[in-house]
C-alpha positions as CSV (number, residue, x, y, z in Angstrom):
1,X,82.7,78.7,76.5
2,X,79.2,79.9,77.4
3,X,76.2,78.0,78.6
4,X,74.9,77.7,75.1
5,X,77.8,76.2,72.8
6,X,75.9,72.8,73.6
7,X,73.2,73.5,71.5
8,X,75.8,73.6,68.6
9,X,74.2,71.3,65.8
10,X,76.4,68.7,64.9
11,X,77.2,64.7,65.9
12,X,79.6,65.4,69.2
13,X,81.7,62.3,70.8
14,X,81.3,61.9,74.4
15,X,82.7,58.5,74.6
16,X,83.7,55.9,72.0
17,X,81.0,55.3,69.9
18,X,78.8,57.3,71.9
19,X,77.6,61.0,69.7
20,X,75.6,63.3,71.2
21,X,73.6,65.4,68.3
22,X,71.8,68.5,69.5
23,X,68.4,69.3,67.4
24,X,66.1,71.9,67.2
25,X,63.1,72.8,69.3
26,X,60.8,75.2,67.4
27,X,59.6,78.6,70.0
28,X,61.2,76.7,72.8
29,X,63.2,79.0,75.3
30,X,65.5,75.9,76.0
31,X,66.9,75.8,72.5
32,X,67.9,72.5,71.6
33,X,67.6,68.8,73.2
34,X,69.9,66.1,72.8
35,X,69.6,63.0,71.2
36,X,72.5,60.2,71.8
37,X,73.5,57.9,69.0
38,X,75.3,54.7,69.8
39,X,76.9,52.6,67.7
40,X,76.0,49.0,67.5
41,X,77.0,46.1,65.5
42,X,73.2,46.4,64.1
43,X,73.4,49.7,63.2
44,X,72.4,52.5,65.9
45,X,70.7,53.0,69.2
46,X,69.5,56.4,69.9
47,X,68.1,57.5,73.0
48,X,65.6,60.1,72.7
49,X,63.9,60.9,69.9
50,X,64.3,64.8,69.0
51,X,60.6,67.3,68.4
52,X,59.0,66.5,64.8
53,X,59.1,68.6,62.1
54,X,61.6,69.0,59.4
55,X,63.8,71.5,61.5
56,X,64.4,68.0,63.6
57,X,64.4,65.6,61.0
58,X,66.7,67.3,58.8
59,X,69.4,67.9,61.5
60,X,68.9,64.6,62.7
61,X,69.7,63.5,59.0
62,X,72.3,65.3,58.6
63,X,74.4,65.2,62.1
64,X,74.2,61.4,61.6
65,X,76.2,62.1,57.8
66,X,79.0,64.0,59.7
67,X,79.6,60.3,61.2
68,X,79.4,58.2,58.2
69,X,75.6,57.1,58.9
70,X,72.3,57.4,57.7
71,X,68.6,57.0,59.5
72,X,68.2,53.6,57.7
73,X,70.9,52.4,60.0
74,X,68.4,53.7,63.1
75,X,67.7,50.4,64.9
76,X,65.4,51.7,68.0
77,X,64.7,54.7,69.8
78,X,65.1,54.3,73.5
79,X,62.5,56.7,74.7
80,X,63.2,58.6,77.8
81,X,59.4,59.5,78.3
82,X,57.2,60.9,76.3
83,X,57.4,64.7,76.4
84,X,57.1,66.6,72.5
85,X,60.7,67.1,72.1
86,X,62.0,63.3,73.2
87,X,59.2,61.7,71.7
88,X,57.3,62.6,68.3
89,X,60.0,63.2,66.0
90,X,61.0,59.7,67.1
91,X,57.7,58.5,65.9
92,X,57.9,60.4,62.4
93,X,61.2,59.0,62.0
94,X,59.6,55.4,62.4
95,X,57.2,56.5,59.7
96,X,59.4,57.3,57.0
97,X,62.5,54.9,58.3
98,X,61.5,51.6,60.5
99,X,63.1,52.3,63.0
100,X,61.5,50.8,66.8
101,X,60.2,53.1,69.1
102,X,60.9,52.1,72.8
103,X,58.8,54.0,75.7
104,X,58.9,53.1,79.8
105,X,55.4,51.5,80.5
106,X,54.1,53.7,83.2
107,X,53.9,56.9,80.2
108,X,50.9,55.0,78.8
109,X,48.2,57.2,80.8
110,X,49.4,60.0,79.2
111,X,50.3,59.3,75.9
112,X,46.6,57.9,75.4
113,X,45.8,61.3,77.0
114,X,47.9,62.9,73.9
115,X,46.3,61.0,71.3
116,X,43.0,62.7,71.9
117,X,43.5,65.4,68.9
118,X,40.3,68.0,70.7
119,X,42.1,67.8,73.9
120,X,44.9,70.4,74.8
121,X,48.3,68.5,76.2
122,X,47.6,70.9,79.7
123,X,44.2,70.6,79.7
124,X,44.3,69.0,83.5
125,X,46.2,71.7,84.5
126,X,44.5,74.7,83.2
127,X,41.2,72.8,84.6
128,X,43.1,72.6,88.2
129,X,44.4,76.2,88.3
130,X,41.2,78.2,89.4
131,X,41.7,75.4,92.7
132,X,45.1,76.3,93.1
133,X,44.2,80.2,93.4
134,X,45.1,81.2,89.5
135,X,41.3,81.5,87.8
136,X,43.0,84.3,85.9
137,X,45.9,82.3,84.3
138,X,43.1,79.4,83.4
139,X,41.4,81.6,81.5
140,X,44.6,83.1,80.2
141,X,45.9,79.7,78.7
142,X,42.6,78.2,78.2
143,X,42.3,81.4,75.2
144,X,45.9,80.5,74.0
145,X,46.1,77.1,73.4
146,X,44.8,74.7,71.4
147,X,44.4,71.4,70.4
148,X,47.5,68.7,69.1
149,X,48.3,68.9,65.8
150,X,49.6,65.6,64.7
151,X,47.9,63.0,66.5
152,X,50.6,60.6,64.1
153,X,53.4,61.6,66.5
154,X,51.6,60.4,69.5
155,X,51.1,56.6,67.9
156,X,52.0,54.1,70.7
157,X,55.4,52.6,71.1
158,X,56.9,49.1,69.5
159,X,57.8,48.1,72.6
160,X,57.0,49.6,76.5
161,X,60.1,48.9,78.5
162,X,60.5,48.2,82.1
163,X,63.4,48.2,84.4
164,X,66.4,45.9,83.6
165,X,69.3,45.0,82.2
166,X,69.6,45.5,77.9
167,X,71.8,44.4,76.3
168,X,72.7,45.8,73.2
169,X,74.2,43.9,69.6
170,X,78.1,43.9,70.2
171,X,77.6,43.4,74.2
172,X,77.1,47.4,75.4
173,X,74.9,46.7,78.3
174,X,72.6,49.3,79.8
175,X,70.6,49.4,83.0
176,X,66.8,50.8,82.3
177,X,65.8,52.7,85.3
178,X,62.7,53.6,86.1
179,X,62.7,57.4,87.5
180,X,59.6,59.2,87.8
181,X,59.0,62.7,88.9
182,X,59.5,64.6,86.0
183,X,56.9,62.7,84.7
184,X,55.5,59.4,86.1
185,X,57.3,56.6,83.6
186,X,60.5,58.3,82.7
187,X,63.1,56.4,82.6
188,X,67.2,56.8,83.1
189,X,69.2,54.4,80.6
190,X,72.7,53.8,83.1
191,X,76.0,51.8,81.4
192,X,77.7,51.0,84.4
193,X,81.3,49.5,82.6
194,X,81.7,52.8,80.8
195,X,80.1,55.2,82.9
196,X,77.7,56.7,81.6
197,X,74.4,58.2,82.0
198,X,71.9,58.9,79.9
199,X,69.7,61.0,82.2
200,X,66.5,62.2,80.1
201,X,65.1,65.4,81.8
202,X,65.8,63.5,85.4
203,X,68.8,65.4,85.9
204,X,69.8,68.4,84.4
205,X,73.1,70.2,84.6
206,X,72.5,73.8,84.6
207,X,68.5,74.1,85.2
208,X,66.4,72.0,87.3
209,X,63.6,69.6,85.9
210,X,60.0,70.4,86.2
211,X,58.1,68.2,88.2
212,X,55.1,66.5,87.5
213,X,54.5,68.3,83.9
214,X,52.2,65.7,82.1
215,X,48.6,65.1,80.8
216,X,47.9,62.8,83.0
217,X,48.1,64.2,86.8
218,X,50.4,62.9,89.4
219,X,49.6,63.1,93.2
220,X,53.0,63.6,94.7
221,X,55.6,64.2,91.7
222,X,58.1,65.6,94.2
223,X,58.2,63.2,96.5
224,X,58.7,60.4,93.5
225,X,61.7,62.4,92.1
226,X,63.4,63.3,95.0
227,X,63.0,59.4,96.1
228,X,64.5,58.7,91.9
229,X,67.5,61.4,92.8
230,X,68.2,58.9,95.4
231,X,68.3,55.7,93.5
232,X,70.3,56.8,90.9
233,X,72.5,58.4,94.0
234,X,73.1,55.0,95.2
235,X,74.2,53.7,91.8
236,X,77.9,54.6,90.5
237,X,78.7,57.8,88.9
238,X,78.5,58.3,85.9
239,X,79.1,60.5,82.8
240,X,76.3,63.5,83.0
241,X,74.4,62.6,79.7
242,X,71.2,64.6,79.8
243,X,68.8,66.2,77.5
244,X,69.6,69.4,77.9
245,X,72.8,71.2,78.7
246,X,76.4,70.1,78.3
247,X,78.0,67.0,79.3
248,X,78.9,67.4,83.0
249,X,81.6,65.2,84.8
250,X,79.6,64.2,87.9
251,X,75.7,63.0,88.2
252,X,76.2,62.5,92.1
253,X,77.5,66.0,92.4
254,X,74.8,67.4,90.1
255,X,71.9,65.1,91.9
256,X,73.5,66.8,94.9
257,X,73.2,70.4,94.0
258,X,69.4,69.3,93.1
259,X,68.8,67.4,96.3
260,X,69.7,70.8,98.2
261,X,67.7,73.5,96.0
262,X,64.8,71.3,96.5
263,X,65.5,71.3,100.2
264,X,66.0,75.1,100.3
265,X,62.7,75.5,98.3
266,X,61.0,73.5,100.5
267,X,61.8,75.7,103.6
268,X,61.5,79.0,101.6
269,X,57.8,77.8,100.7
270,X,57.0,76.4,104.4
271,X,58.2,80.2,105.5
272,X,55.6,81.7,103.3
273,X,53.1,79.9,103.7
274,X,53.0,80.4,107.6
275,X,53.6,84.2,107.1
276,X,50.0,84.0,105.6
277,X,50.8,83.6,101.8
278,X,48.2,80.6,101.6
279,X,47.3,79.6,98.0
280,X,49.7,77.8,95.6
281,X,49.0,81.2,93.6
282,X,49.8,84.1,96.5
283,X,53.1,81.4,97.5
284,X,54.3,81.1,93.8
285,X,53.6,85.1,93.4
286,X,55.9,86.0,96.8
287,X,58.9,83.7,95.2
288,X,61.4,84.2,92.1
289,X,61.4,81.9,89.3
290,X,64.4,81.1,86.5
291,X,68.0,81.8,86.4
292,X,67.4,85.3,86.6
293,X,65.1,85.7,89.1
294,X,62.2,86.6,87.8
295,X,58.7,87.5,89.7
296,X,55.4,85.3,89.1
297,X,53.8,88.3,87.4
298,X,57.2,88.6,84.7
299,X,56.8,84.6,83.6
300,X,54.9,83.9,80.2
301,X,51.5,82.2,80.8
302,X,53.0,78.9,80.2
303,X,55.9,79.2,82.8
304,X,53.6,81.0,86.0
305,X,51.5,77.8,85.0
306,X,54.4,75.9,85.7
307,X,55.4,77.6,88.8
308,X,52.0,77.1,90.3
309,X,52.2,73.6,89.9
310,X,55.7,73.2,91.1
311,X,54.8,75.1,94.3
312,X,52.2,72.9,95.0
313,X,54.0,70.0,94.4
314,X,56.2,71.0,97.1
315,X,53.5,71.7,99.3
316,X,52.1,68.3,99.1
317,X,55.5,67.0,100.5
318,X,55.4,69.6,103.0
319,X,51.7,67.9,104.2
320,X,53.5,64.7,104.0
321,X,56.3,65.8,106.4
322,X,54.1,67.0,108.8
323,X,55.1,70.5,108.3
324,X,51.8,72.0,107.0
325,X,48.4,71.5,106.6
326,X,45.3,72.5,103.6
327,X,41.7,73.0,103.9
328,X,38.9,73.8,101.3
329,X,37.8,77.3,100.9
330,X,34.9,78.3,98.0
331,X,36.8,75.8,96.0
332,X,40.5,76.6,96.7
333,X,43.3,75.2,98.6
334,X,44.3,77.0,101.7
335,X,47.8,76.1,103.5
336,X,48.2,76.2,106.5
């Protein structure tokens, strides 16, 4: 079995009652994101929504038929955060169905950010690039992309959710936790009697999250999702439900492996930074990126953007551990 039979389309069991239903996301390099359907004595519970657009919608439609359901039976959507592919097609799916949307409270900055149809979703970022040492990748994205689309996918939840305890028709009970890093109001959704997790983009099996990616800024993402590895850490393990990937045995050993890459990352960016590499930028250039070890200069616009800011979000840890310092210099951050 390869790395990418997960992304076969269909309704696959991972636990009684419990289908996870891969769907399609249009010109995305990761494929495919899972949507979980759980059966209820009210009809279903999914968590996560899927991207919108008829790709989505009609494999959502018809991986529900393979299990002797249809979208009228929806219920809610339990809304991991609000990222394109876990969010919108959720919201379309409302449109045409009924069906509640469900979103962690502390994704509200942003979604109001996303609702503002002349504004591009990484408009923030390309605006702070030029400080972090990339003015030529600003101007590179700024040309590329445009405003959103839909501003109908973006409509604000039925309901924003906060920690706790939910218990669902027919007694399945699941623990909402709130886990921010990947972005600041994600949340985990954790059934402790059957142990499972349904992780989000918190933690991934095979790659590791991006930190921070959202319209609305966060100061110190790494810092909050290395603190969120650790909570979930504490809690039992659980079934590896997550967005993306295949169903993995473990989340402690998974949150493990992250917990050390992080670490290794953080020394490996210390080391460059006092061997003179001093921007985000000139750091994120002197590193490899993906799975295959890519240089700065081979990632698409879009990714170097996102290895820029996941550079400096570990350089903002290493400032909070004492390790290094920044200063100012015609506009751009220097680390020292």
């Amino acid at each position: 079995m390869t790395s990418y039979t997960w992304t076969e389309p269909g309704a696959h069991e991972v636990a009684a009652g419990v289908y996870r239903i891969p769907l399609p996301m249009p010109d995305d390099g990761l494929r495919a994101v899972n949507v979980y359907a759980l059966r209820t004595d009210d009809g279903l519970v999914l968590v996560d929504g899927g991207w919108a657009g008829p790709e989505g919608r009609n494999a959502l439609v018809k991986a529900l038929a393979h299990i002797g359901a249809s979208p009228q039976e929806i219920d809610r959507f339990l809304v991991t955060h609000v990222h394109r592919d876990h969010y919108t097609l959720a919201a379309m799916m409302r449109r045409e169905f009924g069906a509640k949307v469900c979103l962690g409270r502390d994704e509200r900055a942003t979604l109001e950010l996303m609702r503002q149809p002349e504004r591009s979703p990484i408009a923030g970022q390309i605006a702070k690039l030029a400080e972090l040492g990339a003015p030529a990748l600003a101007d590179r994205l700024a040309a590329r992309v445009g405003g959103l689309r839909d501003v109908a996918d973006w409509e604000p939840p039925d309901e924003w959710l906060d920690e706790g305890r939910m218990l669902l028709p027919g007694g399945r009970e699941l623990q909402a936790v709130h886990t921010p890093g990947h972005t600041a109001g994600h949340l985990v959704f954790h059934d402790i009697a059957n142990g499972l997790l349904f992780a989000g983009d918190h933690v991934l099996p095979v790659i590791t999250p991006s930190i921070g990616l959202e319209a609305s800024l966060s100061g110190d993402p790494l810092s909050a999702f290395l603190r969120s590895l650790a909570a979930i850490r504490a809690r039992p393990d659980a079934l590896l439900l997550s967005a993306h990937g295949p169903v993995a045995p473990s989340t402690h050993a998974r949150i493990d492996e992250l917990v050390d890459h992080h670490g290794a990352r953080l020394d490996e960016i210390h080391r460059l930074a006092t061997a003179g590499a001093e921007t985000p930028a000139d750091i994120a250039e002197a590193m490899r990126w993906t799975r295959r070890g890519l240089r700065w200069s081979e990632l698409d616009p879009f990714s170097a953007m996102m290895a820029v800011f996941e550079t400096t979000a570990h350089l903002t840890l290493l400032i909070a551990q004492g390790r290094l310092s920044m200063t100012m210099r015609d506009g751009v951050r220097h680390y020292h």
